[in-house]
C-alpha positions as CSV (number, residue, x, y, z in Angstrom):
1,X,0.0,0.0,0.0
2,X,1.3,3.5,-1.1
3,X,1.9,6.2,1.3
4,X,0.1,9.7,2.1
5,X,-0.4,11.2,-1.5
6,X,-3.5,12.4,-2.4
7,X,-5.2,10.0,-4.5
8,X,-7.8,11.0,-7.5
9,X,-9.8,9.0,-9.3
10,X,-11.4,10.8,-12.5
11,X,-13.6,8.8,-15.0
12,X,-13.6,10.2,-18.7
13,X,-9.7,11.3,-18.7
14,X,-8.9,10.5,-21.4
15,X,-10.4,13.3,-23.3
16,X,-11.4,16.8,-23.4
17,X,-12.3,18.6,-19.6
18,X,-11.2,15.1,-17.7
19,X,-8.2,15.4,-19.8
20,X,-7.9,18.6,-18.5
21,X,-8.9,17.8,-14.9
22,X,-6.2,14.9,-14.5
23,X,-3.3,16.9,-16.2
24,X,-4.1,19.7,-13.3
25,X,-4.5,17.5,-10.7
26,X,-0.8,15.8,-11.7
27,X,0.6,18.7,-11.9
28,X,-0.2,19.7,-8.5
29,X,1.1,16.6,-6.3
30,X,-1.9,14.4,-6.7
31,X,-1.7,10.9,-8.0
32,X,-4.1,10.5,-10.6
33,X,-6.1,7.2,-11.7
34,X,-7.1,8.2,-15.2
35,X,-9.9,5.8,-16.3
36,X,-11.7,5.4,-19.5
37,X,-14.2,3.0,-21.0
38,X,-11.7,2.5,-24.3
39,X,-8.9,0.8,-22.9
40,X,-6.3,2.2,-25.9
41,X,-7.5,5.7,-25.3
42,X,-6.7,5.7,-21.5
43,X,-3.0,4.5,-22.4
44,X,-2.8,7.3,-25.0
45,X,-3.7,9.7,-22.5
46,X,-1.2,8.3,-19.9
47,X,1.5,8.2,-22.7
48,X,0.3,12.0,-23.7
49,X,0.7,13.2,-20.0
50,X,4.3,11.6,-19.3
51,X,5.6,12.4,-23.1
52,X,4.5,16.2,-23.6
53,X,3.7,17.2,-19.9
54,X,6.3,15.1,-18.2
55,X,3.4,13.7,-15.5
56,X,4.7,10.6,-14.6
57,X,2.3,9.8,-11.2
58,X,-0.5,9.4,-13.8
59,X,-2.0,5.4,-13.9
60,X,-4.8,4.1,-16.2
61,X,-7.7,1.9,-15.0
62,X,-10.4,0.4,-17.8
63,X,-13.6,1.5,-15.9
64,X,-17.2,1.2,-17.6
65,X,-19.4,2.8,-15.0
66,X,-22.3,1.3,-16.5
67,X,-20.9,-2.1,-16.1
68,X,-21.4,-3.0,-12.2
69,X,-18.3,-5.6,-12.4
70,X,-16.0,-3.2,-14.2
71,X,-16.7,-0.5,-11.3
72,X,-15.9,-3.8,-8.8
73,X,-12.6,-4.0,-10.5
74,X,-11.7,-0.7,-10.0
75,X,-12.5,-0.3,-6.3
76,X,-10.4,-3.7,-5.7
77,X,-7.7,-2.1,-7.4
78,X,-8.1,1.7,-5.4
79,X,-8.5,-0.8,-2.1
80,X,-5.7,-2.8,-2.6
81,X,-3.1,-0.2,-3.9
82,X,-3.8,3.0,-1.6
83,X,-6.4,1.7,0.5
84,X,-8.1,5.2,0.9
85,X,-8.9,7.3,-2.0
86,X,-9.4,11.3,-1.3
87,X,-11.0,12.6,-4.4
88,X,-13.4,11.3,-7.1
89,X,-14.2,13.6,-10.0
90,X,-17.2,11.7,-11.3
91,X,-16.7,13.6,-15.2
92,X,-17.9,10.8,-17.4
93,X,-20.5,11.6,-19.8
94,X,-22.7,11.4,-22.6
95,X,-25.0,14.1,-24.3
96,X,-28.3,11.4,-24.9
97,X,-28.5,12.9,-28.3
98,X,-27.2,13.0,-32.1
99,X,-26.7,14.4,-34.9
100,X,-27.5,13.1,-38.8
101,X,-24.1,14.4,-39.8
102,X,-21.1,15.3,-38.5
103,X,-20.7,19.2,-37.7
104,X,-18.2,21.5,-40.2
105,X,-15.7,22.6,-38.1
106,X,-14.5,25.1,-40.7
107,X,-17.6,27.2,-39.6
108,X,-17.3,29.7,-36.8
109,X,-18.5,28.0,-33.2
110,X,-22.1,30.1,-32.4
111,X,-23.2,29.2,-35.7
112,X,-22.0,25.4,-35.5
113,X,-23.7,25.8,-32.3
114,X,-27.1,26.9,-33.8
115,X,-26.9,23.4,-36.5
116,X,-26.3,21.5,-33.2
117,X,-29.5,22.8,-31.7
118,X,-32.0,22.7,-34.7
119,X,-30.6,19.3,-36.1
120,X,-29.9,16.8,-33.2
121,X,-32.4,13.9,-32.5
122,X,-33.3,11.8,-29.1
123,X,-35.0,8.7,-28.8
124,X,-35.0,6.5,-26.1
125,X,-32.2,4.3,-26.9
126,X,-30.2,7.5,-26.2
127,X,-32.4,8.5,-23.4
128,X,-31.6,5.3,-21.7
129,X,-27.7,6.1,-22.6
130,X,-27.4,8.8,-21.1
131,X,-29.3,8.1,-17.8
132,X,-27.7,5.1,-17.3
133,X,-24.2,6.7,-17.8
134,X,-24.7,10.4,-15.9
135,X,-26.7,9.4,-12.8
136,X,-26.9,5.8,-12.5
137,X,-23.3,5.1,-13.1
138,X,-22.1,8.1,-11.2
139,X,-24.1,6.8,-8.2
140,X,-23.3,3.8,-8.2
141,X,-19.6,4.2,-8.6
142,X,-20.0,6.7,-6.1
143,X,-21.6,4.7,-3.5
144,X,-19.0,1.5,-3.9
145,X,-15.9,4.1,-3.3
146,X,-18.2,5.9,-0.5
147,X,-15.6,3.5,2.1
148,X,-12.2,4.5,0.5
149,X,-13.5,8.2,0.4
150,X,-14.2,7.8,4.4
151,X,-10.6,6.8,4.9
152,X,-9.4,9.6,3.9
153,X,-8.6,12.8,5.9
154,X,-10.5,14.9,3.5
155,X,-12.9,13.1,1.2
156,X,-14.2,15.3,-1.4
157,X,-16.5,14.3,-4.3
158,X,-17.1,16.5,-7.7
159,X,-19.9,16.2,-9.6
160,X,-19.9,17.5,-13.1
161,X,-22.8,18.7,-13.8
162,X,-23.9,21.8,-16.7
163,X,-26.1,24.5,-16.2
164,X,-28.6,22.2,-17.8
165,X,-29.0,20.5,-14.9
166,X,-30.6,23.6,-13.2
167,X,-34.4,23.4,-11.8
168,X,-35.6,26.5,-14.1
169,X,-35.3,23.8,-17.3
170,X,-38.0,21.7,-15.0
171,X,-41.2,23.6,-16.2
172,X,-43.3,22.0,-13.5
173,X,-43.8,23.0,-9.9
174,X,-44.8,19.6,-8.4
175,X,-41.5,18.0,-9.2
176,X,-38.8,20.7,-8.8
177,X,-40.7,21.4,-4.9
178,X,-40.1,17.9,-4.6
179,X,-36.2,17.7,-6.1
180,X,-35.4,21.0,-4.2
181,X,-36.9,19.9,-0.7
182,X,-33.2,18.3,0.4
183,X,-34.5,17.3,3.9
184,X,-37.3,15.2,2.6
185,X,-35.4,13.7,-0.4
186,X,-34.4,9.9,-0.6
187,X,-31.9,8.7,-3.0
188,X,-34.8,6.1,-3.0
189,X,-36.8,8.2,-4.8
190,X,-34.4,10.4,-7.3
191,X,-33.9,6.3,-8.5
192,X,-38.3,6.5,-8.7
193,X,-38.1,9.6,-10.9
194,X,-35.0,8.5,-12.9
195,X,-36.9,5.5,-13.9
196,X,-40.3,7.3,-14.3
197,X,-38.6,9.4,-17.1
198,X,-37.5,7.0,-18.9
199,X,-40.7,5.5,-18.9
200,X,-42.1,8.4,-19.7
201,X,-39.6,8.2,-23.0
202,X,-40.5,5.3,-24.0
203,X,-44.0,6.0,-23.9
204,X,-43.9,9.4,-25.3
205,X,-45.1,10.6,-22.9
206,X,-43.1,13.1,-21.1
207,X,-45.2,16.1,-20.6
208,X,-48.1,14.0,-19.8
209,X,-46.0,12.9,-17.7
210,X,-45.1,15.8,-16.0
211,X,-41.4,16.1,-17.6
212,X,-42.1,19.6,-19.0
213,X,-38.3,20.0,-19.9
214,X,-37.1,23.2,-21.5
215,X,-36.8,21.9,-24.9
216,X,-33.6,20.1,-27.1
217,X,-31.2,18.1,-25.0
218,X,-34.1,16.9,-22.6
219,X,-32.3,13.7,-21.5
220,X,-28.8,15.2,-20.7
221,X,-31.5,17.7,-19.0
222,X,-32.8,15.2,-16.5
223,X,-29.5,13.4,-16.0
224,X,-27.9,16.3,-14.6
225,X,-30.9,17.8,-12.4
226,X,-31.0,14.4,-10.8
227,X,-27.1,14.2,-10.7
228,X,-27.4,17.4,-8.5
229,X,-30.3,15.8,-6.5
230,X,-28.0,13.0,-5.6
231,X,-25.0,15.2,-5.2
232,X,-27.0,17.3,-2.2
233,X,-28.7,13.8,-0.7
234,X,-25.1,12.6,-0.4
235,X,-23.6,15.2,0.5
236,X,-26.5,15.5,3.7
237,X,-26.0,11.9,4.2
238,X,-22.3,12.2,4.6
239,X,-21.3,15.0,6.5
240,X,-17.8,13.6,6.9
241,X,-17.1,13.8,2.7
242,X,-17.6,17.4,0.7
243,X,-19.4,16.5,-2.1
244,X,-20.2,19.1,-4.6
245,X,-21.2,19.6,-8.3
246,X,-19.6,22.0,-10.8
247,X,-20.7,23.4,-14.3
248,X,-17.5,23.6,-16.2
249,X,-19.1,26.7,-18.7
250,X,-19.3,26.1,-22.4
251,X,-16.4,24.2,-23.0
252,X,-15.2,23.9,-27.0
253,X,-14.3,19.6,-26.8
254,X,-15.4,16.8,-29.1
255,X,-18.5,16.2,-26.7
256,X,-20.1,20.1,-27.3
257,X,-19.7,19.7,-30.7
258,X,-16.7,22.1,-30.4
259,X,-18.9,25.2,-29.3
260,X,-17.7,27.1,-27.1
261,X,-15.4,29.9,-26.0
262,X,-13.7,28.3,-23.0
263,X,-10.3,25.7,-23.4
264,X,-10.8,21.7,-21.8
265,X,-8.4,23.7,-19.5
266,X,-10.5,26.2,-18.9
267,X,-13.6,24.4,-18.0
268,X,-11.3,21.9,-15.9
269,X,-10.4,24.7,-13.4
270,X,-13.8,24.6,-11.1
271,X,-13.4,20.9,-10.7
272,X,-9.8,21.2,-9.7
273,X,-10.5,23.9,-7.4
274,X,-12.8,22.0,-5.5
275,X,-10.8,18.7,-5.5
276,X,-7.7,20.6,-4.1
277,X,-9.7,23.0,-1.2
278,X,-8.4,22.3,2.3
279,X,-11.4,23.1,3.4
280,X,-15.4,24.6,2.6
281,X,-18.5,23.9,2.0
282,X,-20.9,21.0,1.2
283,X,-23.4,20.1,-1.2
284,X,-23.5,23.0,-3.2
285,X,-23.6,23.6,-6.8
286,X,-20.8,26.0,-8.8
287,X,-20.7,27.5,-12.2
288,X,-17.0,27.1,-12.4
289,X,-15.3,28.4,-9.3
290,X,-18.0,30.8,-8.1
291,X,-21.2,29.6,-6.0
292,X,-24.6,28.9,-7.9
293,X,-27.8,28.0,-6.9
294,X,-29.3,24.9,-8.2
């Protein structure tokens, strides 16, 4: 077992903002477990960090956190090498949309942006995707490292999340009382109303349903308001961890369809910043490094 280096463990490095996030963490002190579903990605990224950055304290893991015996794998391995781990940046992601052609990158951002919005598609094969990637995996890769986070000193959890995930896209009063009454909350029941919309996609039924979702994007849309349900339950359930969720910003990467004005480096900082604090608050939601409201 390794001595008292800060351990992080970020899913999705190998790409884009995680890319970002583990290069930052590295290159403060931390030892970095950089996991990816693609195995040969996560070993270019490793070989990317220690050839051009010099990052050296940089190890891959194959994690699929949809895949209950993969995310067994990995805590074995965080158990058995460190036996604590101090900080998870739970960054993995998908969008739970498409597009019927690729996007022309020769074209300036915004209006790259405005084909993004008017052409993508959902159904609920990518419904299903996405919740099954942004709050079911997160949650329960969360909850099987919830023991190795505890031995830590300073257990801190990030969530990134997207301004997407705020309540105002939830155009229904019933269920955003509900999500924002933290006391009351069970993780019991975010699982209810995770399932319920995806019933509701397969049915077609979402604003009968009472999904009235801001329209475009409405999957990524629920994953991430009930990723920051989950991140305030835990957090209330857990006093001894800070766990917290951050919107990186509009971040120009492969998954935004390279929109965007900010860097992967750029939207990388708010997660890094709360990973590295000594100290603060809990269950709280920030658009980058500054305080939100969810």
């Amino acid at each position: 077992m390794e001595g008292k280096k800060r351990i992080a463990l970020v899913t999705g490095g190998n790409r884009g903002i995680g890319f970002g996030i583990c290069k930052q963490l590295a290159f403060k002190g931390v030892t970095v477990i950089l996991t990816a579903r693609d195995e040969k990605r996560g070993k270019e990224a490793i070989k990317k960090l220690s050839d051009e950055f010099g990052l050296t304290d940089v190890i891959f893991h194959q994690l699929n956190i949809t895949d209950n015996s993969s995310i067994t794998s990995l805590v074995d391995f965080v158990k058995d090498r460190f036996g604590k781990l101090d900080i998870l940046v739970n960054n993995a992601a998908v969008g739970g949309a498409d597009v019927p052609q690729p996007l022309d990158l020769e074209i300036p951002w915004e209006e790259r942006l405005d084909i993004l919005l008017k052409t993508h598609y959902e159904n609920y094969e990518l419904a299903e995707a996405c919740l099954k990637t942004n709050y079911f995996g997160v949650k329960y890769l969360t909850e099987a490292l919830l023991p190795l986070l505890k031995s830590s000193d300073s257990g801190k959890v990030v969530n990134v999340s997207s301004n997407y995930g705020k309540l105002k896209h939830l155009n229904n009063e019933e269920p955003v009382k509900e999500l924002d009454d933290i006391n009351n909350l069970a993780l019991e029941r975010i699982d209810d109303l995770a399932k319920f919309f995806l019933k509701s996609c397969k049915e077609n039924a979402l604003e009968q349903n009472g999904w009235k979702i801001s329209e475009g994007f409405r999957a990524y849309k629920a994953s991430k308001i009930l990723l920051n349900a989950y991140t305030r339950v835990t957090a209330k359930n857990h006093p001894s961890l800070r766990v917290n969720c951050v919107t990186p910003g509009h971040v120009n990467t492969g998954f935004s369809g390279h929109t965007g004005p900010l860097t992967a480096d750029e939207g990388a900082e708010g997660a890094v910043t709360l990973a590295l604090a000594d100290d603060g608050p809990t269950g709280l939601f920030y658009e980058r490094t500054e305080i939100s409201t969810f």
